[in-house]
N, CA, C and O atoms as a Tripos MOL2 file, in Angstrom:
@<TRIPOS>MOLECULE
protein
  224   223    56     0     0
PROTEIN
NO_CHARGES

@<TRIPOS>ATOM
      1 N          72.7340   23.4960  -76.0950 N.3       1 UNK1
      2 CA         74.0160   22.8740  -76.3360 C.3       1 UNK1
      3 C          74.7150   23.5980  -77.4820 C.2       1 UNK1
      4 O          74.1420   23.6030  -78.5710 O.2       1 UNK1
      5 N          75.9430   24.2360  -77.3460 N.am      2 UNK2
      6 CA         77.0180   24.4990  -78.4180 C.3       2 UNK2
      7 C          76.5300   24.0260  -79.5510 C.2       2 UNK2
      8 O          75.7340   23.1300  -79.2700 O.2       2 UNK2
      9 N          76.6130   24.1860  -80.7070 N.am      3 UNK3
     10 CA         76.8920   23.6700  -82.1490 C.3       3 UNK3
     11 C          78.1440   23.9190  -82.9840 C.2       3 UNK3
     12 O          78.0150   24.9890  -83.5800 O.2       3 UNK3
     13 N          79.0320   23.4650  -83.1850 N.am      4 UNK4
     14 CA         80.1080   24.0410  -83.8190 C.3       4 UNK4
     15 C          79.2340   24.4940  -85.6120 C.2       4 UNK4
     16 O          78.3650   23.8320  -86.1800 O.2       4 UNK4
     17 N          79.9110   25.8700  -86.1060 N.am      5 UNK5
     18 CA         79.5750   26.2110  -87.0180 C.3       5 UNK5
     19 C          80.0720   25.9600  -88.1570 C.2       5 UNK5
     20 O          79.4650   26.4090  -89.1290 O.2       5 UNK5
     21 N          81.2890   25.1890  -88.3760 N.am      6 UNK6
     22 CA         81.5710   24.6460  -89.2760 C.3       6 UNK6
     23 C          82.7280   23.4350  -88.5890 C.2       6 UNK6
     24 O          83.2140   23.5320  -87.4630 O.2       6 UNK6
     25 N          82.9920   22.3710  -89.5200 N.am      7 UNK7
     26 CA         83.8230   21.7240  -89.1690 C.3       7 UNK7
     27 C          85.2330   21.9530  -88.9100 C.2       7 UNK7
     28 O          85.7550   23.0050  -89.2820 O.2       7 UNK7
     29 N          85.8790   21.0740  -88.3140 N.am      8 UNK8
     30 CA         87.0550   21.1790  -87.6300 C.3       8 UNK8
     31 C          88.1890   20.4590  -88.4640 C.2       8 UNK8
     32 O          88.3840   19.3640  -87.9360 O.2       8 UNK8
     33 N          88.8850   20.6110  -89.3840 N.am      9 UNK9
     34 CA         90.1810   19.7420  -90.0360 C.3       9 UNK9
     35 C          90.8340   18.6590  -88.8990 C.2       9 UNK9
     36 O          90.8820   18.8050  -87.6770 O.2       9 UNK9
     37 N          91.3520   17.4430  -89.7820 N.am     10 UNK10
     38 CA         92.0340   16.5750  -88.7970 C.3      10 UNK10
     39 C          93.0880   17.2730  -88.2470 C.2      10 UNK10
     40 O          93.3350   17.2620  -87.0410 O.2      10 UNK10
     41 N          93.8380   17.9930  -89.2290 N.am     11 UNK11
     42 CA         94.7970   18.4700  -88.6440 C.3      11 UNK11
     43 C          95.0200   19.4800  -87.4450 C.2      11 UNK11
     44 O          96.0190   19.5910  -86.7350 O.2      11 UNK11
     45 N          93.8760   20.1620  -87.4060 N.am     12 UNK12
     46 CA         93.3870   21.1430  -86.3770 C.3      12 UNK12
     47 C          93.0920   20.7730  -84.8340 C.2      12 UNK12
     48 O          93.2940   21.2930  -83.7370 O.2      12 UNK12
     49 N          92.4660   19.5130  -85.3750 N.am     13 UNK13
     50 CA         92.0120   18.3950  -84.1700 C.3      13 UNK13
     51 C          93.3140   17.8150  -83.4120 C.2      13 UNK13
     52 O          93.6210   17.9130  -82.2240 O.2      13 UNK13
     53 N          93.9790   17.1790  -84.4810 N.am     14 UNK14
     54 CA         95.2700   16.5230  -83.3070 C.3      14 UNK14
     55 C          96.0000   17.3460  -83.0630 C.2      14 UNK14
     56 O          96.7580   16.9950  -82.1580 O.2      14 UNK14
     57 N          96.3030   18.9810  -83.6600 N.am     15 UNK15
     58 CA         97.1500   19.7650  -82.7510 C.3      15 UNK15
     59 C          96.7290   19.9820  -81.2770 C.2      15 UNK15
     60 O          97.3030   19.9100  -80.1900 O.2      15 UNK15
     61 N          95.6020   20.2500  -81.6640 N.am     16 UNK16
     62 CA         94.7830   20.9950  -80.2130 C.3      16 UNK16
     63 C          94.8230   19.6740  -79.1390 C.2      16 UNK16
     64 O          95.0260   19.8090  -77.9320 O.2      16 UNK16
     65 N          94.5700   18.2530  -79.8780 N.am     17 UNK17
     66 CA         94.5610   17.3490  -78.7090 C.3      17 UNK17
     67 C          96.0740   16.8390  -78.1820 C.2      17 UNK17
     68 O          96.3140   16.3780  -77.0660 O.2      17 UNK17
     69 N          96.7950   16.9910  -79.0060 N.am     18 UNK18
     70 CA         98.3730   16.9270  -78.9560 C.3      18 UNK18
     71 C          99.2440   17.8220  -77.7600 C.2      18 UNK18
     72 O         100.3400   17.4130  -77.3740 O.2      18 UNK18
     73 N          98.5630   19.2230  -77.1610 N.am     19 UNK19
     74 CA         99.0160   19.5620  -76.4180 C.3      19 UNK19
     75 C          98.8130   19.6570  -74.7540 C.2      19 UNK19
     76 O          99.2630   20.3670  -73.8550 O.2      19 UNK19
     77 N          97.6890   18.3070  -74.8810 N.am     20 UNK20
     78 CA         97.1910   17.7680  -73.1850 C.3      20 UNK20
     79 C          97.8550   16.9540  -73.3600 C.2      20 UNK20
     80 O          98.1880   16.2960  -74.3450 O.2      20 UNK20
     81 N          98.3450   16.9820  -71.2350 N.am     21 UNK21
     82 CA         99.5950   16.2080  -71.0380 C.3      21 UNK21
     83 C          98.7560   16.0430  -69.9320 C.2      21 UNK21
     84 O          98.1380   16.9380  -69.3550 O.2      21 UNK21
     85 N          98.7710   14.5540  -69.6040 N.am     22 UNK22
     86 CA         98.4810   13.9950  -68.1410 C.3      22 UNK22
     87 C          99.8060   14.2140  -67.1560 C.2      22 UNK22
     88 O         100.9700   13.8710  -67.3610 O.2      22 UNK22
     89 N          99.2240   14.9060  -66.0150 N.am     23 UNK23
     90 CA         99.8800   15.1170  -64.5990 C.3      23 UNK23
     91 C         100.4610   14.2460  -64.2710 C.2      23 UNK23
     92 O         100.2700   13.2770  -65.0050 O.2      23 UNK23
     93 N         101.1770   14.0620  -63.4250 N.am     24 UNK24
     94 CA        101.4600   13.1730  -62.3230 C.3      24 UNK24
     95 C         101.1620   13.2830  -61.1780 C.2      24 UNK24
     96 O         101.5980   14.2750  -60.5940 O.2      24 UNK24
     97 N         100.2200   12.2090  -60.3440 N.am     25 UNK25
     98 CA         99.5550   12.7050  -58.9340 C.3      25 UNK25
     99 C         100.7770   12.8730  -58.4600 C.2      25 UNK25
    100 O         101.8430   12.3550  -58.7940 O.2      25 UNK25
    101 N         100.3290   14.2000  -57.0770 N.am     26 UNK26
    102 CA        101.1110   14.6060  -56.0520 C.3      26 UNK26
    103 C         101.5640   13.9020  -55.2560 C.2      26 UNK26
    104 O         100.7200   13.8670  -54.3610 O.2      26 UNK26
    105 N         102.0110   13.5700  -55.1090 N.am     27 UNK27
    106 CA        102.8000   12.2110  -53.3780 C.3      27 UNK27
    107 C         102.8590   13.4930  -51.7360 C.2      27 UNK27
    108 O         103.4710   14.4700  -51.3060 O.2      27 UNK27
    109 N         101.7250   12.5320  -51.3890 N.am     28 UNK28
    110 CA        102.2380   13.3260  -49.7750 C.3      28 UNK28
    111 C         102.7950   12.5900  -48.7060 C.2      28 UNK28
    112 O         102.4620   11.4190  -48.5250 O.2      28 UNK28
    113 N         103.4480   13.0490  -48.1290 N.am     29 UNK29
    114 CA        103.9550   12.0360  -47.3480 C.3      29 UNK29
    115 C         102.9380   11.7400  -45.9150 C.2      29 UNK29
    116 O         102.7410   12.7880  -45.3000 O.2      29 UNK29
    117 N         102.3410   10.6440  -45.3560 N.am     30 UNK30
    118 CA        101.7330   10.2860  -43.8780 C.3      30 UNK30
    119 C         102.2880    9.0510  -43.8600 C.2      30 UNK30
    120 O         102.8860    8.4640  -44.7610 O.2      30 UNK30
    121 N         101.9440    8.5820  -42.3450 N.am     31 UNK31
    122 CA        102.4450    7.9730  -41.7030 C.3      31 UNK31
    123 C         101.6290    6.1860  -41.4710 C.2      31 UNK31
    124 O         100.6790    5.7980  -40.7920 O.2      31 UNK31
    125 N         101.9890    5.9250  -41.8260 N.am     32 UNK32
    126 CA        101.2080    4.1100  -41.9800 C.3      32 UNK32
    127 C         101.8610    3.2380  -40.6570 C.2      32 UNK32
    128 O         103.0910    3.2790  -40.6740 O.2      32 UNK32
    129 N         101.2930    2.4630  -39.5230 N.am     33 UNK33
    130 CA        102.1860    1.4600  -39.1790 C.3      33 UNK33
    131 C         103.3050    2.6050  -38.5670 C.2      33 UNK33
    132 O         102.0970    2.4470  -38.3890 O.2      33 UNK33
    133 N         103.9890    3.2730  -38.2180 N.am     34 UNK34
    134 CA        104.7860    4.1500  -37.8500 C.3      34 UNK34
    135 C         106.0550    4.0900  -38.9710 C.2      34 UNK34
    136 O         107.2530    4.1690  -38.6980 O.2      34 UNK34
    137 N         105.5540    3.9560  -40.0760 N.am     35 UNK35
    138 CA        106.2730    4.2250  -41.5560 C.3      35 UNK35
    139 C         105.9730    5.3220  -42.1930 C.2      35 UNK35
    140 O         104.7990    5.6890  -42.1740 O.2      35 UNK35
    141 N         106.9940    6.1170  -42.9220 N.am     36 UNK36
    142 CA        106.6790    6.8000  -43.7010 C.3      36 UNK36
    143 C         106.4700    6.5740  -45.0750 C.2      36 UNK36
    144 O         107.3600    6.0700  -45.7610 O.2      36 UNK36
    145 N         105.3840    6.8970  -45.5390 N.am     37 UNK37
    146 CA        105.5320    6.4830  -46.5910 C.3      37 UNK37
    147 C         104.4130    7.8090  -47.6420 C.2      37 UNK37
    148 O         103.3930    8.3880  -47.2670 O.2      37 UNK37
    149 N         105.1900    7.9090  -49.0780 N.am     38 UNK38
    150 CA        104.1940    8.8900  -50.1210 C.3      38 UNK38
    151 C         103.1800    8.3110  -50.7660 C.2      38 UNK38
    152 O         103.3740    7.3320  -51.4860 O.2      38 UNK38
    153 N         101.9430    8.8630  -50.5800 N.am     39 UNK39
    154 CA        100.7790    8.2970  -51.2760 C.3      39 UNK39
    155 C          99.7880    9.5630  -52.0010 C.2      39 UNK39
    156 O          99.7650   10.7580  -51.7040 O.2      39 UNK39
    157 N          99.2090    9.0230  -52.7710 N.am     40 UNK40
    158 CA         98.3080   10.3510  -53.7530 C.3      40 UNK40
    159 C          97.7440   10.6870  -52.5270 C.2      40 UNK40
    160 O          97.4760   10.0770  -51.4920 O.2      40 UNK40
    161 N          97.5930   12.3290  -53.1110 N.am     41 UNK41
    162 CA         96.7060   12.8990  -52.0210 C.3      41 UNK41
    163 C          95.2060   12.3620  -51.7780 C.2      41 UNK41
    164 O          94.6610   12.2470  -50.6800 O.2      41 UNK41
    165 N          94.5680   12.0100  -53.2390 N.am     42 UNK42
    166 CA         93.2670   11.8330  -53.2510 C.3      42 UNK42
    167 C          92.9650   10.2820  -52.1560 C.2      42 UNK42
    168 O          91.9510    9.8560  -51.6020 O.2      42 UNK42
    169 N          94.3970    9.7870  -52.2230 N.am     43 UNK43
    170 CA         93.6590    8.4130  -51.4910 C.3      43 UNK43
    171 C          94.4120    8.7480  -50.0700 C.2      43 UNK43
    172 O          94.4350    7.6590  -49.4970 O.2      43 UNK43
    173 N          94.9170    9.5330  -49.3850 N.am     44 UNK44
    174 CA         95.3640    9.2910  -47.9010 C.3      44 UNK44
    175 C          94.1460    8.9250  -47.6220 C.2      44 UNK44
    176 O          94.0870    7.7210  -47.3740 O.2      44 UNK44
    177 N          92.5120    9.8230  -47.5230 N.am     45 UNK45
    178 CA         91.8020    9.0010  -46.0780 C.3      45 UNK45
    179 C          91.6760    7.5480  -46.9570 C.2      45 UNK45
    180 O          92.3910    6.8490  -46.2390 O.2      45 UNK45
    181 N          91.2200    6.6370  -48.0630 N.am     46 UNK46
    182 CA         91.6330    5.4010  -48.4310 C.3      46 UNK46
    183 C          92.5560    4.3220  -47.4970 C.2      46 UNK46
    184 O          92.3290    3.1700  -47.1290 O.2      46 UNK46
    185 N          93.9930    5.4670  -47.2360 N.am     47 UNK47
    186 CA         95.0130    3.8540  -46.7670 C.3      47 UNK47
    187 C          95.0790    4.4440  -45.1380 C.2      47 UNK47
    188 O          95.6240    3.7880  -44.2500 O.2      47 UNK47
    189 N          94.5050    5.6440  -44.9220 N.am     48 UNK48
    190 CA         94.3000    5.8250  -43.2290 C.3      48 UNK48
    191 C          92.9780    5.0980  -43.0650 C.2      48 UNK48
    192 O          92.8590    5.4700  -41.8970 O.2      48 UNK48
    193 N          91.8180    4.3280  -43.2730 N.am     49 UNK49
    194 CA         91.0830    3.7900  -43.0880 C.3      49 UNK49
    195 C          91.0370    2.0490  -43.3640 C.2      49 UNK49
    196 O          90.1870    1.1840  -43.1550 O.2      49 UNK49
    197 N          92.7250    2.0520  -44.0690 N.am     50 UNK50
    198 CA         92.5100    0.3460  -44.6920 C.3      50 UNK50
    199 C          91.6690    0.0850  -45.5760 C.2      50 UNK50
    200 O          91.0750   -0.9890  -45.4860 O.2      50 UNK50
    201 N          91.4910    0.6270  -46.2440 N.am     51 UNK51
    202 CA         90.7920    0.3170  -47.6680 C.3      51 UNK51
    203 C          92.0450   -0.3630  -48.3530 C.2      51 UNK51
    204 O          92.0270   -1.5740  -48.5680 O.2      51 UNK51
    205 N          92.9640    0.2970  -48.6430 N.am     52 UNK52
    206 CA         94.1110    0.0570  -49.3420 C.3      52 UNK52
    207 C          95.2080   -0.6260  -48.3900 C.2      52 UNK52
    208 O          95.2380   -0.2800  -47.2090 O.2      52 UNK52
    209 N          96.1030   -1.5790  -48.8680 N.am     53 UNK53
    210 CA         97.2020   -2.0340  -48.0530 C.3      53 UNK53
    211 C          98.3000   -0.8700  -48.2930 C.2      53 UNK53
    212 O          98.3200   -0.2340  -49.3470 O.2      53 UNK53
    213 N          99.0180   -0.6870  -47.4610 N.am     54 UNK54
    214 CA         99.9700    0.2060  -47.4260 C.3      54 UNK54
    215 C         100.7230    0.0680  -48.5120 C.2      54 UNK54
    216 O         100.6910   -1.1060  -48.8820 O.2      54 UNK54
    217 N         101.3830    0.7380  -49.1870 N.am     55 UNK55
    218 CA        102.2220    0.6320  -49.8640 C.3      55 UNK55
    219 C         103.5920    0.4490  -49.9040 C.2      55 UNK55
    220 O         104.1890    1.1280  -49.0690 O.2      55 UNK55
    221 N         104.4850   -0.4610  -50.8200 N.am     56 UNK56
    222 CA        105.5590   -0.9510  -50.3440 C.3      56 UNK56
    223 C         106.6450    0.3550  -50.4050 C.2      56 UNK56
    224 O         107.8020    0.2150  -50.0090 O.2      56 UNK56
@<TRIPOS>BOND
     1     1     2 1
     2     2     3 1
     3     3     4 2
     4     3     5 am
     5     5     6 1
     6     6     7 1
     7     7     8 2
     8     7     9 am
     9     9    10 1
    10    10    11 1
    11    11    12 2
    12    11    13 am
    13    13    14 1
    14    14    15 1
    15    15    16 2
    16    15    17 am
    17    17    18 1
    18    18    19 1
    19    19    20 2
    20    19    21 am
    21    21    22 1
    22    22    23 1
    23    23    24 2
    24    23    25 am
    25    25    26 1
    26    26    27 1
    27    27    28 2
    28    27    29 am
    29    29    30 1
    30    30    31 1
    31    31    32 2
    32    31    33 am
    33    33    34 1
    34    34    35 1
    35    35    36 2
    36    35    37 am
    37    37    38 1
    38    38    39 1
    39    39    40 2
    40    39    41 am
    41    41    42 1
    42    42    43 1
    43    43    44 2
    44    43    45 am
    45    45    46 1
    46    46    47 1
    47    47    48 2
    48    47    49 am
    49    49    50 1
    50    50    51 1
    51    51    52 2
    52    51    53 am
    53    53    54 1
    54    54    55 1
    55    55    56 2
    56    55    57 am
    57    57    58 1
    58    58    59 1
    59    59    60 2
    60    59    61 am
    61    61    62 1
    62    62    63 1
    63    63    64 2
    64    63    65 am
    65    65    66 1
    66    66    67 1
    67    67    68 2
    68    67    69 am
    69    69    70 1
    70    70    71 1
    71    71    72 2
    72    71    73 am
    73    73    74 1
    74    74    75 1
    75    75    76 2
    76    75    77 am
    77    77    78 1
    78    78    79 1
    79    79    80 2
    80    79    81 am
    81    81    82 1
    82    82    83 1
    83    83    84 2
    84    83    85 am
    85    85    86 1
    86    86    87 1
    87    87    88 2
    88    87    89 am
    89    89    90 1
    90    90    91 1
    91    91    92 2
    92    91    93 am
    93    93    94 1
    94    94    95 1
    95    95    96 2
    96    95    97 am
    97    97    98 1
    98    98    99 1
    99    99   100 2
   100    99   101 am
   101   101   102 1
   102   102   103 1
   103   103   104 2
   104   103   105 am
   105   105   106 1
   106   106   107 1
   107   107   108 2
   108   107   109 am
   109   109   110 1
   110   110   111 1
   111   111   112 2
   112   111   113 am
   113   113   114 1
   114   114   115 1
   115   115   116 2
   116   115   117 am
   117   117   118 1
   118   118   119 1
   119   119   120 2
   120   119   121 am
   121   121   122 1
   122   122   123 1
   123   123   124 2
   124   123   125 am
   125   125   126 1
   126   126   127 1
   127   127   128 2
   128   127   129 am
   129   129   130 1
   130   130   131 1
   131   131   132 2
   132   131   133 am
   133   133   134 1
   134   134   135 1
   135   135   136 2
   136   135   137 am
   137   137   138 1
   138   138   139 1
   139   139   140 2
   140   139   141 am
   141   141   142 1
   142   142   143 1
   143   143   144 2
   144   143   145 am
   145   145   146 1
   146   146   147 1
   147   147   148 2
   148   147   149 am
   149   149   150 1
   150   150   151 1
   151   151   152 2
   152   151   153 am
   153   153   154 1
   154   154   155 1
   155   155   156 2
   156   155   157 am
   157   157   158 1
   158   158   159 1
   159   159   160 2
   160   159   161 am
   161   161   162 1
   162   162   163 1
   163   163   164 2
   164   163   165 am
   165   165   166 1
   166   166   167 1
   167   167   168 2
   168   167   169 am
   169   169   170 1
   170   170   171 1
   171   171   172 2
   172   171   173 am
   173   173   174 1
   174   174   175 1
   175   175   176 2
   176   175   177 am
   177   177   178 1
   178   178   179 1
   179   179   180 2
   180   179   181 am
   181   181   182 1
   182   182   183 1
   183   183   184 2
   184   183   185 am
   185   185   186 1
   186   186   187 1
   187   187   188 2
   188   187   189 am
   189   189   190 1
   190   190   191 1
   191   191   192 2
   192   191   193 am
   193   193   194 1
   194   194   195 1
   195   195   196 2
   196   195   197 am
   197   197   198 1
   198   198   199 1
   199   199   200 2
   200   199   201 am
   201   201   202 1
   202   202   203 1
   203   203   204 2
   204   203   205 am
   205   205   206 1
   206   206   207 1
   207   207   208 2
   208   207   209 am
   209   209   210 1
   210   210   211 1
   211   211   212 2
   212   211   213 am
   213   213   214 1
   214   214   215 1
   215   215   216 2
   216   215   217 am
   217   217   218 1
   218   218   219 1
   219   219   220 2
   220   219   221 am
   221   221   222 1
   222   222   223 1
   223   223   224 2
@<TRIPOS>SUBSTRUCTURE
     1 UNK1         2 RESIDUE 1 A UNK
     2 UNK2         6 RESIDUE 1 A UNK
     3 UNK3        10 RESIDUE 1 A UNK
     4 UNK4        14 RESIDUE 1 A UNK
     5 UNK5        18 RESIDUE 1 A UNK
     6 UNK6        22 RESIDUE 1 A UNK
     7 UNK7        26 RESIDUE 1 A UNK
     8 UNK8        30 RESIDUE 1 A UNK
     9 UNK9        34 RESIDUE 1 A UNK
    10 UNK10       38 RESIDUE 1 A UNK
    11 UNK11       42 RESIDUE 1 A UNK
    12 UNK12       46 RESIDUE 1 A UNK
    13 UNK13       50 RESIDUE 1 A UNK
    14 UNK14       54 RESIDUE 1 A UNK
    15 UNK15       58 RESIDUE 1 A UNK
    16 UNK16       62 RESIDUE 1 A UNK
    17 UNK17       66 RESIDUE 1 A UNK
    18 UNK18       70 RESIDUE 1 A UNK
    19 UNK19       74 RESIDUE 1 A UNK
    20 UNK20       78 RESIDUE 1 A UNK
    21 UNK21       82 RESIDUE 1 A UNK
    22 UNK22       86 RESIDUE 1 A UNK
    23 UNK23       90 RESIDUE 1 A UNK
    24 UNK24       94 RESIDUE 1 A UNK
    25 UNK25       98 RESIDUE 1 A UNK
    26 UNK26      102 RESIDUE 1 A UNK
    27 UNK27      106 RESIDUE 1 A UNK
    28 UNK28      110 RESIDUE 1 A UNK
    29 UNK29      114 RESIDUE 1 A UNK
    30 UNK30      118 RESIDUE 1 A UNK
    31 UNK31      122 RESIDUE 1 A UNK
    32 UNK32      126 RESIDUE 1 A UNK
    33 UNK33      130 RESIDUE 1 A UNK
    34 UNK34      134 RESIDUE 1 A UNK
    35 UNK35      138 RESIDUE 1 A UNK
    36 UNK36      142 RESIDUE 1 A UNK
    37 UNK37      146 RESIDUE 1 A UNK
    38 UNK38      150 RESIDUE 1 A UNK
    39 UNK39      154 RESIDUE 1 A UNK
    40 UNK40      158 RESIDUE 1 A UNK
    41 UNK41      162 RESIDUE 1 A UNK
    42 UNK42      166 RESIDUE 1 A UNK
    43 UNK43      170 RESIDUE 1 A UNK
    44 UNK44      174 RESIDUE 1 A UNK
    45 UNK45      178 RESIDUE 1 A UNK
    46 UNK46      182 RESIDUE 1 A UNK
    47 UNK47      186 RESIDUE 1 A UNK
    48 UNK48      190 RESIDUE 1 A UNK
    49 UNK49      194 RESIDUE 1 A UNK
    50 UNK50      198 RESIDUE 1 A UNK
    51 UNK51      202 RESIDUE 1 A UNK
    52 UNK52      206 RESIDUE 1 A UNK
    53 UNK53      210 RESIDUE 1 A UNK
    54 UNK54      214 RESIDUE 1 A UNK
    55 UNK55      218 RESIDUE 1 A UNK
    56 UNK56      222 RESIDUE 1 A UNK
């Protein structure tokens, strides 16, 4: 396992964590019910199987 060799300043720390930015999931568009509708990619097979209610 890594060891850092010396410590890290606060200030060093919240720059570096300061410049991650959460995404926004992708929207794809399929077909529900003969609706179109955009849903994350990760869950289409989810609301093509009814796990999930369609979305409004």
């Amino acid at each position: 396992m890594a060891v850092p060799k010396r410590r890290t300043s606060r200030s060093n720390t919240r720059h570096r964590r300061a410049q991650w930015k959460a995404a926004p999931p992708d929207l794809v568009p399929i077909v529900l019910d003969g609706k179109p509708n955009l849903v994350p990619r990760r869950l289409i097979r989810a609301y093509q199987r009814g796990y999930l209610p369609p979305p409004s």
